[in-house]
VOLUM-686643 format. One record per residue (C-alpha): residue number from 0; chain; x, y, z. Coordinates in steps of 0.2 Angstrom, whole numbers, plus 2048, in hexadecimal, padded with zeros to 3 digits. Example, Ala and Ser with C-alpha at 12.3 -4.5 7.8 and 13.67 -1.06 7.14 Angstrom:
pos 0	unit A	east 83E	north 7EA	up 827 $
pos 1	unit A	east 844	north 7FB	up 824 $
END
This chain:
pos 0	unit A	east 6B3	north C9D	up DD5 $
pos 1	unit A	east 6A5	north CAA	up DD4 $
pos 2	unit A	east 6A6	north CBA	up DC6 $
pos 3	unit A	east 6AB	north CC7	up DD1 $
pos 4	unit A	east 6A4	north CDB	up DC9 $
pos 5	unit A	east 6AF	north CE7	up DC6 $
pos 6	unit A	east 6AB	north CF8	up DC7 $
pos 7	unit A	east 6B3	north D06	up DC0 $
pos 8	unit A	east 6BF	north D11	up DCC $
pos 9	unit A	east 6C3	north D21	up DC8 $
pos 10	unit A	east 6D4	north D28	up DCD $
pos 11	unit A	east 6CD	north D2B	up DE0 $
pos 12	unit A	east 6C9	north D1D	up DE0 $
pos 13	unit A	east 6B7	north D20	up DE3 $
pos 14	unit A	east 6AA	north D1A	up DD5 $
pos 15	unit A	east 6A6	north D24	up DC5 $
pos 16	unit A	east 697	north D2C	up DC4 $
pos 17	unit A	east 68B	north D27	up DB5 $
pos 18	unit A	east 689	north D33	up DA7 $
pos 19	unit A	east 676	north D37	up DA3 $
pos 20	unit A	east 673	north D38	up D91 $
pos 21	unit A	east 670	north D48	up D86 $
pos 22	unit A	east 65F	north D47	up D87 $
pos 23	unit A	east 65E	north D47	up D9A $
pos 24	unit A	east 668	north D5A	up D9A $
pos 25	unit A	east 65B	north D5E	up D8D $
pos 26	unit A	east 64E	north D5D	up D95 $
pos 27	unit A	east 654	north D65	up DA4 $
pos 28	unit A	east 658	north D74	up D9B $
pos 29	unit A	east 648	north D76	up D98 $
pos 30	unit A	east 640	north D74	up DA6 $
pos 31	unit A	east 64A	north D81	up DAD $
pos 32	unit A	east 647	north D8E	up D9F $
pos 33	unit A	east 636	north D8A	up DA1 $
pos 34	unit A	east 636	north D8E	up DB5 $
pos 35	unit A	east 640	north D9F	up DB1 $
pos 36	unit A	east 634	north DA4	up DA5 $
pos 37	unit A	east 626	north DA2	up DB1 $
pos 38	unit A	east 62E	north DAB	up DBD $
pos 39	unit A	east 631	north DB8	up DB1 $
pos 40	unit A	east 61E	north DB8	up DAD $
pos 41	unit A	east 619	north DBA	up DC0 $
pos 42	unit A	east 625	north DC9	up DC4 $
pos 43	unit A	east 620	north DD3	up DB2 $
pos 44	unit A	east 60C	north DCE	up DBA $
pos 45	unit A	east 611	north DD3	up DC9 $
pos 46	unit A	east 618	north DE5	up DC5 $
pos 47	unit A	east 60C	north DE9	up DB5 $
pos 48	unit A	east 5FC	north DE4	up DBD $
pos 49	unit A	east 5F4	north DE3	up DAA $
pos 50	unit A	east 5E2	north DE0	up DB3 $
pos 51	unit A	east 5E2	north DF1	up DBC $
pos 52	unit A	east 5E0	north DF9	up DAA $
pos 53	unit A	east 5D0	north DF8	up DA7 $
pos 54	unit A	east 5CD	north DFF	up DB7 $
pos 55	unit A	east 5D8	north E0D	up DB7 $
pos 56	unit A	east 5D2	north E13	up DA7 $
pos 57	unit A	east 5C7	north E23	up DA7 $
pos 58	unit A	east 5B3	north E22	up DA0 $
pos 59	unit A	east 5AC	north E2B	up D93 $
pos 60	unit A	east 59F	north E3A	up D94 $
pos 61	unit A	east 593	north E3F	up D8B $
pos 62	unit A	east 585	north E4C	up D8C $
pos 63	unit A	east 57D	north E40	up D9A $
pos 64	unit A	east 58C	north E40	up DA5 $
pos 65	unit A	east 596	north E30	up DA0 $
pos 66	unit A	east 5A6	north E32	up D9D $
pos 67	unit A	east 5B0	north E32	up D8B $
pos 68	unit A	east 5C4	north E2F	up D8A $
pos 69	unit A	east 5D0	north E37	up D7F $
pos 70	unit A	east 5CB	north E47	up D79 $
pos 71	unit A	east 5CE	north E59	up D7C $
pos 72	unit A	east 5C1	north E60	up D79 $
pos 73	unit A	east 5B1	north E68	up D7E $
pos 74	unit A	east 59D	north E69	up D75 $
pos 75	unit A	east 599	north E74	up D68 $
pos 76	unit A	east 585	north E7E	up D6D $
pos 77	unit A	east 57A	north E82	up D5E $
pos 78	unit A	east 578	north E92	up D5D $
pos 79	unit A	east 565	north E8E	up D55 $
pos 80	unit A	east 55E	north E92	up D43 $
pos 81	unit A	east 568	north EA1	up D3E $
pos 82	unit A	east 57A	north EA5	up D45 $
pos 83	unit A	east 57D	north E8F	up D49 $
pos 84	unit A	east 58C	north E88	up D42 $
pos 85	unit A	east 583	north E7A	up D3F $
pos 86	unit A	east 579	north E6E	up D50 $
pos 87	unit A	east 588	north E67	up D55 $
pos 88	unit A	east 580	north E5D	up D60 $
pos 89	unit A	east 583	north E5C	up D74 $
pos 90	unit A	east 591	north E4C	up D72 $
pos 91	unit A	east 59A	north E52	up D61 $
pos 92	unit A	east 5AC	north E53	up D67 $
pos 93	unit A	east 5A8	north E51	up D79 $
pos 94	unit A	east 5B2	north E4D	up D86 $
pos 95	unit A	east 5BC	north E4F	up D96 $
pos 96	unit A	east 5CA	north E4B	up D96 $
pos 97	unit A	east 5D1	north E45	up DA1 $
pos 98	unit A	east 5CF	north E41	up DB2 $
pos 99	unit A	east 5CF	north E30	up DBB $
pos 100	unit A	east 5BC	north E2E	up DC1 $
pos 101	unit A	east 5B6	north E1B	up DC6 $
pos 102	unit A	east 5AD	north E14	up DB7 $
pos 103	unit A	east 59A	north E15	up DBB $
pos 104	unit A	east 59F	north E20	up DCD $
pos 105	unit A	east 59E	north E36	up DCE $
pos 106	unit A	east 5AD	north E3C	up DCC $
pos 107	unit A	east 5B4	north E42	up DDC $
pos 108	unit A	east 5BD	north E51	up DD7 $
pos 109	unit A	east 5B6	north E60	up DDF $
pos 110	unit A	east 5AE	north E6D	up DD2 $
pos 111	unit A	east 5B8	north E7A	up DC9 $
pos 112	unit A	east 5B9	north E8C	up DD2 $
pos 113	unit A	east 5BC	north E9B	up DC4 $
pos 114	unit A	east 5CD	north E9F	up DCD $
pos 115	unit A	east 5D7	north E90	up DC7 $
pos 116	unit A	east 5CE	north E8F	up DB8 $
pos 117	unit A	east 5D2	north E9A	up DA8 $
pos 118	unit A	east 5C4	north E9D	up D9B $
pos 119	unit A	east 5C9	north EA6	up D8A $
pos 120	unit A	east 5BF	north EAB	up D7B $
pos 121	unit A	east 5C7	north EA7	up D6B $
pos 122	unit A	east 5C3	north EAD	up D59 $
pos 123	unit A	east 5C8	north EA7	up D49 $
pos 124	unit A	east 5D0	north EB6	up D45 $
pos 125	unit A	east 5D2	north EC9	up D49 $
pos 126	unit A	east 5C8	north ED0	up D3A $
pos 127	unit A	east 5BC	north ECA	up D2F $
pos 128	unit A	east 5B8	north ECE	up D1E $
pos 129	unit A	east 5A6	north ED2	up D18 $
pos 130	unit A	east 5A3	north EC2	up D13 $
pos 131	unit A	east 5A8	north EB9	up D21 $
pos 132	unit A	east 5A1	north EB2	up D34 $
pos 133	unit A	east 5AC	north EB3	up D42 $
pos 134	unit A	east 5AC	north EA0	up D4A $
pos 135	unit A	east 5B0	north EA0	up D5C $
pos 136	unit A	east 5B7	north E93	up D67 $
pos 137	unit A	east 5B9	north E91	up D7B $
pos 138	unit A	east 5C8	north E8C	up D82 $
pos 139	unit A	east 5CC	north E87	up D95 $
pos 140	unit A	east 5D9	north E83	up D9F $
pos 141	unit A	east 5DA	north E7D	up DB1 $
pos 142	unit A	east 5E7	north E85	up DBB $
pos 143	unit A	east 5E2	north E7D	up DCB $
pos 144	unit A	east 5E0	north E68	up DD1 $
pos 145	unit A	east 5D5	north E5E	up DC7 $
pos 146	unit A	east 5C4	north E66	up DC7 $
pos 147	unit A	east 5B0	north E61	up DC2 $
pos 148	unit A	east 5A9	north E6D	up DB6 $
pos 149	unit A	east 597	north E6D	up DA9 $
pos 150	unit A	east 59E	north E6E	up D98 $
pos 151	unit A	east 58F	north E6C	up D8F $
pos 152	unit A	east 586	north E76	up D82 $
pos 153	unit A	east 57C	north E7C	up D93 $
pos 154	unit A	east 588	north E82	up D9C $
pos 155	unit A	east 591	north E8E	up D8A $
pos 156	unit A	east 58D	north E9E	up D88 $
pos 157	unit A	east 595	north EAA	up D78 $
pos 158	unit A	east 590	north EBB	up D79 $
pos 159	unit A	east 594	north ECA	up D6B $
pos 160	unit A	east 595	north EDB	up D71 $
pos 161	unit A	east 59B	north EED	up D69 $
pos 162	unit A	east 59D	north EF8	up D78 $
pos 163	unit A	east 58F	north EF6	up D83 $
pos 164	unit A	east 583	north EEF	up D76 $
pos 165	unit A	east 57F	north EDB	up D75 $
pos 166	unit A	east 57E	north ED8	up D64 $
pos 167	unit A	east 57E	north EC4	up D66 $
pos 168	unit A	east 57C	north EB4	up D71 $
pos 169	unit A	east 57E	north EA5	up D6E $
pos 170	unit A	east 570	north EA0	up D7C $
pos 171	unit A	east 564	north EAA	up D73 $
pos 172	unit A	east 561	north E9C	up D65 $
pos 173	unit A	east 568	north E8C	up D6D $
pos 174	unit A	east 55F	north E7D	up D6A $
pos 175	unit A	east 562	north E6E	up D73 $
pos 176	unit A	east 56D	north E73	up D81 $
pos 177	unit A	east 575	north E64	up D8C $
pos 178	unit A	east 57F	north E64	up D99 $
pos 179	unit A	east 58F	north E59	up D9C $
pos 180	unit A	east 59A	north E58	up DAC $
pos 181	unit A	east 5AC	north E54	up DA8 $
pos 182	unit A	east 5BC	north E54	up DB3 $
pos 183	unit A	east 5C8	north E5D	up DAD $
pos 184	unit A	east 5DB	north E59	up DB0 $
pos 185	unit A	east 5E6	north E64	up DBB $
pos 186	unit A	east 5EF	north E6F	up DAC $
pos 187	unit A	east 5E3	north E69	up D9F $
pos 188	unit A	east 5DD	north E75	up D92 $
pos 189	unit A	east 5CC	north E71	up D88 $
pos 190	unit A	east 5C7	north E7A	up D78 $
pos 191	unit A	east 5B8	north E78	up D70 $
pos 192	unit A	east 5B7	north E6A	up D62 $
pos 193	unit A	east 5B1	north E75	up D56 $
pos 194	unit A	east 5AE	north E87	up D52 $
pos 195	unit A	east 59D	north E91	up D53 $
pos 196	unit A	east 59A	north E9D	up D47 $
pos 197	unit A	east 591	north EAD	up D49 $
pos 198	unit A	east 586	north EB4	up D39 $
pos 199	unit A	east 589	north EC6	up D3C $
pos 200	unit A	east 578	north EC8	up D44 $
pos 201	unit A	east 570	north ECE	up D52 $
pos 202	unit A	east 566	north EC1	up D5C $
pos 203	unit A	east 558	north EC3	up D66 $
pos 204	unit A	east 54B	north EB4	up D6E $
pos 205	unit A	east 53E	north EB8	up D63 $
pos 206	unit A	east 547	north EB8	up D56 $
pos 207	unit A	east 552	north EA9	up D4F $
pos 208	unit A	east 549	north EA4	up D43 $
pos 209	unit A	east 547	north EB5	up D39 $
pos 210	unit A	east 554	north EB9	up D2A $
pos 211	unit A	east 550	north ECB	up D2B $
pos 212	unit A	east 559	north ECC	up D3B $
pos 213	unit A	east 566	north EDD	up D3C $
pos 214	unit A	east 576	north EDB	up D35 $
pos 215	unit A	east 586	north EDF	up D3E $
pos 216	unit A	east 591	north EF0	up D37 $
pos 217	unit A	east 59E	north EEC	up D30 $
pos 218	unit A	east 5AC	north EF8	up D28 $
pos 219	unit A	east 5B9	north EF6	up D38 $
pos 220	unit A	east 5AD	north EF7	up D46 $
pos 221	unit A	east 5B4	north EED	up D56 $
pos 222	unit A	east 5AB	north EDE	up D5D $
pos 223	unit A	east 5AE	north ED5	up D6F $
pos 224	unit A	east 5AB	north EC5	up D70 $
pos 225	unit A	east 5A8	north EBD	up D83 $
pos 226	unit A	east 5A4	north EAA	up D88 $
pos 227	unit A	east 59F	north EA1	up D98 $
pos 228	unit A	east 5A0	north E8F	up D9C $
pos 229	unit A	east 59B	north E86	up DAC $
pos 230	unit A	east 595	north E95	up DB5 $
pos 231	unit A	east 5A9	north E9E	up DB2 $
pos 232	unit A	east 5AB	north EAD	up DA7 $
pos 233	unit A	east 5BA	north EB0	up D99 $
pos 234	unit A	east 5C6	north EBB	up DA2 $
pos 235	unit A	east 5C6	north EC8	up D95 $
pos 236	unit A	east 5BC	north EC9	up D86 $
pos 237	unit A	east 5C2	north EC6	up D73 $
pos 238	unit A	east 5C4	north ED4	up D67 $
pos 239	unit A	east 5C1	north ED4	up D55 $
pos 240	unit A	east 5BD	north EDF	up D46 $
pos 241	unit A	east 5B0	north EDD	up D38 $
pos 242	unit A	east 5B3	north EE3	up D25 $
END
């Protein structure tokens, strides 16, 4: 008589399914962590778009009109051989700050108008002793949308005065003037990256390299102090005293 196989039954009475073996759940663990974790690796690529970066990040400028990132701060002019607080060159501490130009492409912020944009004159201090030099600084702030503006050593303009008398410009002397077209950021302020300091001299054209030029009075007499920088005055001139 032939063997006759048996199979199990279960309790059903339909056959019992065959376990896999530990090995076989293993490996499809895996495969489905691996299919989440791609997934997870489309939707973060999808959402942070890491390649736009490069793109997106502003350009540097220098004195030629490239653009520079992360500073806040504007040139500092020579003021030539006598009254200079050193050549600070066109690019030391240059920069604009800001805005969101295509690299290599004109910005396309419209220029700055001197309505929505606030120029101050800033000394060091209210008074100086006798053997001290005042050091001025410019400061800016845009009160109006982004904006283009000439930052550069051209562009600056310091200018001492006691009443109606000009004892001092910064223009007379300047060596090396250069100009840089920056945007500046809607609400952005911009100082100058370093001070320039005035000897307590008058200037004249003809004479910057003369050591005999007239020196300042001093005993509490009351100086103004006035910049200009792309084309817009300070609001107000900068008082200050020298002892």
């Amino acid at each position: 008589m032939p063997a006759v196989a048996v199979y199990p039954v279960s309790m059903t009475g339909t056959t019992a399914r065959r376990r896999h073996s530990p090995a076989v759940y293993r490996r499809r663990r895996i495969v489905l962590l691996v299919g989440l974790l791609v997934i997870v690796g489309v939707v973060w690529l999808l959402i942070a778009q890491p390649w736009s970066g490069a793109a997106d990040e502003p350009a540097a400028k220098d004195d030629k009109g490239t653009v520079q990132n992360g500073t806040d701060s504007l040139p500092v002019p020579s003021a030539g051989a006598t009254g200079a607080a050193g050549d600070a060159g066109a690019a030391e501490g240059a920069t604009d700050a800001s805005g969101t130009p295509t690299p290599g492409a004109t910005p396309t912020a419209l220029p700055c108008v001197a309505s929505e944009v606030a120029v101050e004159a800033v000394t060091s201090a209210d008074t100086y002793s006798g053997d001290e030099n005042p050091q001025f600084t410019i400061k800016i702030t845009n009160n109006g949308p982004d904006c283009t503006l000439n930052v550069g050593t051209s562009g600056q303009s310091f200018a001492v005065t006691s009443g109606d008398d000009v004892w001092w410009r910064s223009t007379d002397c300047q060596s090396e003037p250069s100009d840089m077209i920056v945007t500046i950021a809607a609400g952005q302020s911009v100082s100058s990256a370093s001070p320039l300091a005035w000897d307590r001299t008058r200037s004249a054209v003809g004479t910057c390299a003369d050591e005999t030029r007239p020196r300042a009075p001093g005993g509490g007499a009351s100086y103004n102090l006035s910049v200009e920088i792309g084309g817009i005055p300070s609001t107000q001139p900068k008082q200050f005293l020298l002892y």
